[in-house]
PAZAPA-4460 file (N, C-alpha, C; in steps of 0.05 Angstrom, whole numbers, plus 32768, in hexadecimal, padded with zeros to 4 digits):
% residues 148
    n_x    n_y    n_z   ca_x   ca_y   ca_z    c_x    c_y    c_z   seq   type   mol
   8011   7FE8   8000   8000   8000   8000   8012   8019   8000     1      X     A
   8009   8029   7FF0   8018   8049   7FEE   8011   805A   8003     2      X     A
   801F   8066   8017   801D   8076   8020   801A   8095   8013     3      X     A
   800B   809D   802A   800C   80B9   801B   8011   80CE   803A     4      X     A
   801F   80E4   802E   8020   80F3   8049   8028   8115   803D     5      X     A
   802F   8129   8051   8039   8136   804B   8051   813A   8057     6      X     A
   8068   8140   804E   8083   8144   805B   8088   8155   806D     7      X     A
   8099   8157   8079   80A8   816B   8088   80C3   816A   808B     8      X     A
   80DA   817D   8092   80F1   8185   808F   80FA   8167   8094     9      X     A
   80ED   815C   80A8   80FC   8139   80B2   8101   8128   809B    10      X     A
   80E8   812C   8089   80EF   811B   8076   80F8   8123   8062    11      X     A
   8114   8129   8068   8127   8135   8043   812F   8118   803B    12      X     A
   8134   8109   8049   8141   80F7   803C   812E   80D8   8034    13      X     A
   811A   80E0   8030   8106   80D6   8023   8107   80DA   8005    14      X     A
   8110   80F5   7FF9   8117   80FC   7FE3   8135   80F3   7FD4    15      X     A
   8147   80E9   7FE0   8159   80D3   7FDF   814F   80B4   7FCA    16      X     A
   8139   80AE   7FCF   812A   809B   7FBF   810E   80A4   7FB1    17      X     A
   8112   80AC   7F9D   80FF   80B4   7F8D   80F6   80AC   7F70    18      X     A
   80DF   8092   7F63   80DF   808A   7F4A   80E1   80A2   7F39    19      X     A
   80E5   808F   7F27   80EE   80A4   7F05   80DC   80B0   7EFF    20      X     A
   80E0   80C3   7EF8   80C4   80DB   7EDF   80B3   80E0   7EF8    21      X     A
   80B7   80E0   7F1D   80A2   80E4   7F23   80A6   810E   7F29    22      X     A
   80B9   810F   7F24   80C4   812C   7F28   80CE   8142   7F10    23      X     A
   80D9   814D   7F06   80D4   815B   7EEE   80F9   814F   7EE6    24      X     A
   80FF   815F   7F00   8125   8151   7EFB   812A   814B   7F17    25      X     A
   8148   8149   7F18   8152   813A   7F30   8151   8149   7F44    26      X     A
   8154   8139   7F61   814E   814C   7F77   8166   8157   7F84    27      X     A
   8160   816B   7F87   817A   8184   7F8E   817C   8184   7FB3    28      X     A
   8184   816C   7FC0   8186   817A   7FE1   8182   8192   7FF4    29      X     A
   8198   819A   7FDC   818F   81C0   7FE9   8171   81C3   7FE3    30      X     A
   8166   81CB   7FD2   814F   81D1   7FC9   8133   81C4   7FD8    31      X     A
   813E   81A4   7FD9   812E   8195   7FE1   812C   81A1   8003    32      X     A
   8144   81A6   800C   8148   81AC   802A   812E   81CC   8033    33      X     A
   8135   81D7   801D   812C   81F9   801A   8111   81EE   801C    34      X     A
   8105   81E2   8006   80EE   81DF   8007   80D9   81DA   8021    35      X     A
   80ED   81C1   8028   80E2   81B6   803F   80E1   81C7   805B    36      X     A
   80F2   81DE   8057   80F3   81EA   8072   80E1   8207   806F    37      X     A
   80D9   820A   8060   80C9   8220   8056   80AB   8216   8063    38      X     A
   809C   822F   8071   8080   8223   8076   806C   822D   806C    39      X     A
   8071   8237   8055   8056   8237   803F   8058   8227   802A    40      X     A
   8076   821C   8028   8072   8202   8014   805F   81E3   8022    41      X     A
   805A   81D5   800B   8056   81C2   8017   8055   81AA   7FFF    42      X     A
   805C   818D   800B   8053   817A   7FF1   804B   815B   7FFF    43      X     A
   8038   8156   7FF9   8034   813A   8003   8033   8125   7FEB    44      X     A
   803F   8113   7FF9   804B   80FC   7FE2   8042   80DA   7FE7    45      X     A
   8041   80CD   7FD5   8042   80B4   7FD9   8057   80A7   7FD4    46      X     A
   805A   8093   7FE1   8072   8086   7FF6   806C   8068   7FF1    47      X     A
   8078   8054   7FD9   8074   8038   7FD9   8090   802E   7FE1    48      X     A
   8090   801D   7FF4   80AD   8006   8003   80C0   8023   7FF8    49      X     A
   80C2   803B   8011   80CF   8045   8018   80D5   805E   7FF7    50      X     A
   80C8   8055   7FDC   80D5   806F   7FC9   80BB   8082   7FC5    51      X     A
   80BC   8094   7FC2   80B1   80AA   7FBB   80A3   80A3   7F9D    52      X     A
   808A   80A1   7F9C   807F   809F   7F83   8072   80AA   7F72    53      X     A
   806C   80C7   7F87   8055   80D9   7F7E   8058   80EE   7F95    54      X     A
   804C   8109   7F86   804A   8121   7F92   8032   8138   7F8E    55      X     A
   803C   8146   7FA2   8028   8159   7F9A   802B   8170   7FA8    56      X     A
   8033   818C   7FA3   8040   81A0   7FAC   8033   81B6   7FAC    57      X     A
   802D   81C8   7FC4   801D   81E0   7FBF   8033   81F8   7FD3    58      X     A
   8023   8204   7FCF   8035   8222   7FDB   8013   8234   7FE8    59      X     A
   8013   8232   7FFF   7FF4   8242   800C   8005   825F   8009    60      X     A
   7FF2   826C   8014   7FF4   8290   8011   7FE2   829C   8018    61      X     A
   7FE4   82B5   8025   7FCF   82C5   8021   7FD2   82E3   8011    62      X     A
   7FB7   82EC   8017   7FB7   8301   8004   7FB4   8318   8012    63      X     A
   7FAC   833A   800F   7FA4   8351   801C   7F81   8347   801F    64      X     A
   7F77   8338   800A   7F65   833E   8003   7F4D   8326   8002    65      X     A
   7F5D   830E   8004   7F57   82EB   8008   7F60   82DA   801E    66      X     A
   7F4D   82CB   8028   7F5A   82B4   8040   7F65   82A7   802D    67      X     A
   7F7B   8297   8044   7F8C   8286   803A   7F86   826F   801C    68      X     A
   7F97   8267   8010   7F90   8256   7FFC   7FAA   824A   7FF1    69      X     A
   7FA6   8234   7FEA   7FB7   8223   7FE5   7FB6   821D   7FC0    70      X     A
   7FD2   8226   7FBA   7FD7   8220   7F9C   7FE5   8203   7F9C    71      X     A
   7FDF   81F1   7F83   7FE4   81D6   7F86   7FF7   81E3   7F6C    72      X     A
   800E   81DE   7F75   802A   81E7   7F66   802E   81CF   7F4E    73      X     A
   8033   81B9   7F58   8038   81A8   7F44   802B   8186   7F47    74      X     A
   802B   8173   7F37   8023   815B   7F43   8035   814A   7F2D    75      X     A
   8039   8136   7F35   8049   811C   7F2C   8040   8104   7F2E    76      X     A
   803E   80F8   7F23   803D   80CD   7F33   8050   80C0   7F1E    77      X     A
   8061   80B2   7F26   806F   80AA   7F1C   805C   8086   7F08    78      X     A
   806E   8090   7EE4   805B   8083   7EDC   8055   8061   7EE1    79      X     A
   8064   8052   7EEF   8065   8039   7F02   8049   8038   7F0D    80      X     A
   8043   8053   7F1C   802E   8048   7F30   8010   805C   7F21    81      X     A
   8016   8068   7F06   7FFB   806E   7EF9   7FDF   805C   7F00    82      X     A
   7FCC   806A   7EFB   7FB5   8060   7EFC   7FA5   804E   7F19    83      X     A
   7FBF   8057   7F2F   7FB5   8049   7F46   7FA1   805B   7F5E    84      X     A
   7F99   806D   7F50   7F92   8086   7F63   7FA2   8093   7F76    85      X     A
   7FBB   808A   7F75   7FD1   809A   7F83   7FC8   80BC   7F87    86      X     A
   7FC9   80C3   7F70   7FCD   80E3   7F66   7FB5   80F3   7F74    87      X     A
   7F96   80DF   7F73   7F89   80E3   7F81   7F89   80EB   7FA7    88      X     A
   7F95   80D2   7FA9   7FA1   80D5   7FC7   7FB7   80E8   7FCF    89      X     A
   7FC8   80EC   7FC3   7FDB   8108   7FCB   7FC1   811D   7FCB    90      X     A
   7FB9   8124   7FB8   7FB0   8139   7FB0   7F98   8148   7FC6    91      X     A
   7F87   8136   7FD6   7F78   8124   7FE9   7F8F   8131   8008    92      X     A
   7F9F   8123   8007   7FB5   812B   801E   7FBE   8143   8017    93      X     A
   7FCB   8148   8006   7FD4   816C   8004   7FBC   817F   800F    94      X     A
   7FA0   8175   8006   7F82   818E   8008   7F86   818D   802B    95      X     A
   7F85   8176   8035   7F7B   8172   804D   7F97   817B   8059    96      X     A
   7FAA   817F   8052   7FC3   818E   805B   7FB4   81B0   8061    97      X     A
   7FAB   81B9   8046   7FAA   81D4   803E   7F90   81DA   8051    98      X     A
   7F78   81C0   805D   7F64   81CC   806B   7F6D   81D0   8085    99      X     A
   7F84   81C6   8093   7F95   81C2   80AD   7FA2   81D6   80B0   100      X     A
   7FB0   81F0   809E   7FBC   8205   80A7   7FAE   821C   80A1   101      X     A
   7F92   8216   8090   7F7A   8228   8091   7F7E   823D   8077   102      X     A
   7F84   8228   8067   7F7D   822E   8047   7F57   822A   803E   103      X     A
   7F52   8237   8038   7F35   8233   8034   7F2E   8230   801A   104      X     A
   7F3F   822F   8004   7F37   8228   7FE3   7F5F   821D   7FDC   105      X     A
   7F54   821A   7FCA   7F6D   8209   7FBE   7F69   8207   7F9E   106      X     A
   7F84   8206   7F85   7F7C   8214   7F6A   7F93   8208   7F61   107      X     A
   7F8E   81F6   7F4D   7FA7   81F2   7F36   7F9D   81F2   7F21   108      X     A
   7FB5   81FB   7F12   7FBD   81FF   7EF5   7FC3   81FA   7EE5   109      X     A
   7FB2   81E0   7ECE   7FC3   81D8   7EB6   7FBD   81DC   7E99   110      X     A
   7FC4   81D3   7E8A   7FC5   81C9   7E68   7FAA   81D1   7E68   111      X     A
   7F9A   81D0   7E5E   7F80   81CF   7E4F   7F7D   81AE   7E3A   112      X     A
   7F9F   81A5   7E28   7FA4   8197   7E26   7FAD   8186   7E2D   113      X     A
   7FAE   8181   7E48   7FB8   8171   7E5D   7FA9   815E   7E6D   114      X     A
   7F98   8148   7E57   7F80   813C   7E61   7F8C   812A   7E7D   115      X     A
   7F99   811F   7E82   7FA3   8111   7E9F   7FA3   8121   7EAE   116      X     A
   7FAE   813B   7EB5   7FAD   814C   7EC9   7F99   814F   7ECD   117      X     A
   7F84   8157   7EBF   7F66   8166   7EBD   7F4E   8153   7ECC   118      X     A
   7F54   8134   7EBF   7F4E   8120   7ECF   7F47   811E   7EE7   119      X     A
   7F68   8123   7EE8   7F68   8119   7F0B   7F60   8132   7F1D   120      X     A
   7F67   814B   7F09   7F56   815D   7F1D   7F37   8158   7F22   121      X     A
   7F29   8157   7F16   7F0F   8154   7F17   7F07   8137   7F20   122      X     A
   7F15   8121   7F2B   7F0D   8107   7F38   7F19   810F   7F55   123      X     A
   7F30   8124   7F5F   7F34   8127   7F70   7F25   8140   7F7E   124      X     A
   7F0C   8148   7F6D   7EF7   815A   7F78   7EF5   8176   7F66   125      X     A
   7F0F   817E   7F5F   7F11   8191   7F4D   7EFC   8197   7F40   126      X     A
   7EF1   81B2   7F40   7EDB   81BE   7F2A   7EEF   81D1   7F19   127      X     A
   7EEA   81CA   7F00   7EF1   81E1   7EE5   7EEA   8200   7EEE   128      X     A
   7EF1   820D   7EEC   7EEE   8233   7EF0   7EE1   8230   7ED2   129      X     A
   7EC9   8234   7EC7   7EC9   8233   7EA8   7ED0   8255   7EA7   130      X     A
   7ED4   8266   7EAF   7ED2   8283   7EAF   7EEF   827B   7E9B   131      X     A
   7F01   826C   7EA7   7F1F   8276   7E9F   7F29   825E   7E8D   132      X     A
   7F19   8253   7E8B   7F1B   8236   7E77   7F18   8248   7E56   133      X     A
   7F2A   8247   7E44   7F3C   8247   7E27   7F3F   8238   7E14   134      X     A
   7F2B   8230   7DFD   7F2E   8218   7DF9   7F47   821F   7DE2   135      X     A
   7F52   8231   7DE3   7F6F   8239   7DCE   7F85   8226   7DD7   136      X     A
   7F8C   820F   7DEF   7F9C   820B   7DFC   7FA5   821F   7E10   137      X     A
   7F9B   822F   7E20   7FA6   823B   7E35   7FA1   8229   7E4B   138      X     A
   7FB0   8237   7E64   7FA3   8225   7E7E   7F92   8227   7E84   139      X     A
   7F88   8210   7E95   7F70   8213   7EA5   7F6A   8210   7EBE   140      X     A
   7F5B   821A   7ECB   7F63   8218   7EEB   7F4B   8211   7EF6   141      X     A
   7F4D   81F5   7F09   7F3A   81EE   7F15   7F3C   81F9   7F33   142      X     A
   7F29   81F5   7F3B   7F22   81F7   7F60   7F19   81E5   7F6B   143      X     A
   7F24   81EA   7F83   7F1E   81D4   7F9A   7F16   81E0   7FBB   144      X     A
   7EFC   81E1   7FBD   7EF3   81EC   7FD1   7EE1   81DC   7FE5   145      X     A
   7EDB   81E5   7FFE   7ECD   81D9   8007   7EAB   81DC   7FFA   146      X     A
   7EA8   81F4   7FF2   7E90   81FA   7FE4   7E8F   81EA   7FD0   147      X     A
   7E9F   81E4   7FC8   7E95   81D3   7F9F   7E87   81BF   7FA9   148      X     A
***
């Protein structure tokens, strides 16, 4: 069974074992260290017999003008463990991360042509914004709220 969690500074060296293609390129220590010690970053991952298989990365914030909210920065699953609802479950753990330090909406950003991403946004609850949906190929940005 895949774990899923979110990290903290303890676990840098979790990122030490990480499958292929589940990250864009290789992991940088420093960076990895920065990240982790930063507390508006955040990424919760899945974890099969000890490697890193999957992610999912946001950065919360606030505004002058908005409660808190959580941007879902990037997502991964390494393609080994596709199609297992992994991506689902990070995604699932990252929200419930972002409802715990009192993010109250949450918003990512992809392809328009990017039918896998789009997918899994919308099985992991995601509603389409049609306001900002392009059908030229621009991005598109779904939401994730407790209201949807």
């Amino acid at each position: 069974m895949v774990e899923v969690r979110v990290l903290t500074s303890r676990d840098i060296a979790l990122f030490d074992k990480v499958a292929d293609e589940v990250f864009d390129n290789p992991i940088n220590p420093e960076l990895a260290s920065a990240f982790l010690a930063d507390p508006r970053h955040h990424i919760a991952v899945g974890i099969d017999d000890g490697v890193v298989v999957g992610f999912a990365s946001g950065v919360d914030y606030i505004h002058p003008d908005k409660p808190a909210e959580l941007w879902i920065n990037e997502v991964g699953v390494a393609p080994t463990h596709h199609g297992r609802g992994i991506g689902n479950r990070i995604i699932a753990c990252l929200l419930e991360h972002g409802v715990s330090i009192g993010c109250r909406t949450a918003w990512v950003v992809t392809e328009a042509g990017n039918a896998a991403a789009r997918a899994l946004y919308v099985s992991a609850g995601g509603r389409l914004d049609v306001e900002l949906e392009d059908p030229d190929g621009q991005p598109v940005l779904y939401l994730f709220s407790e209201d949807a």
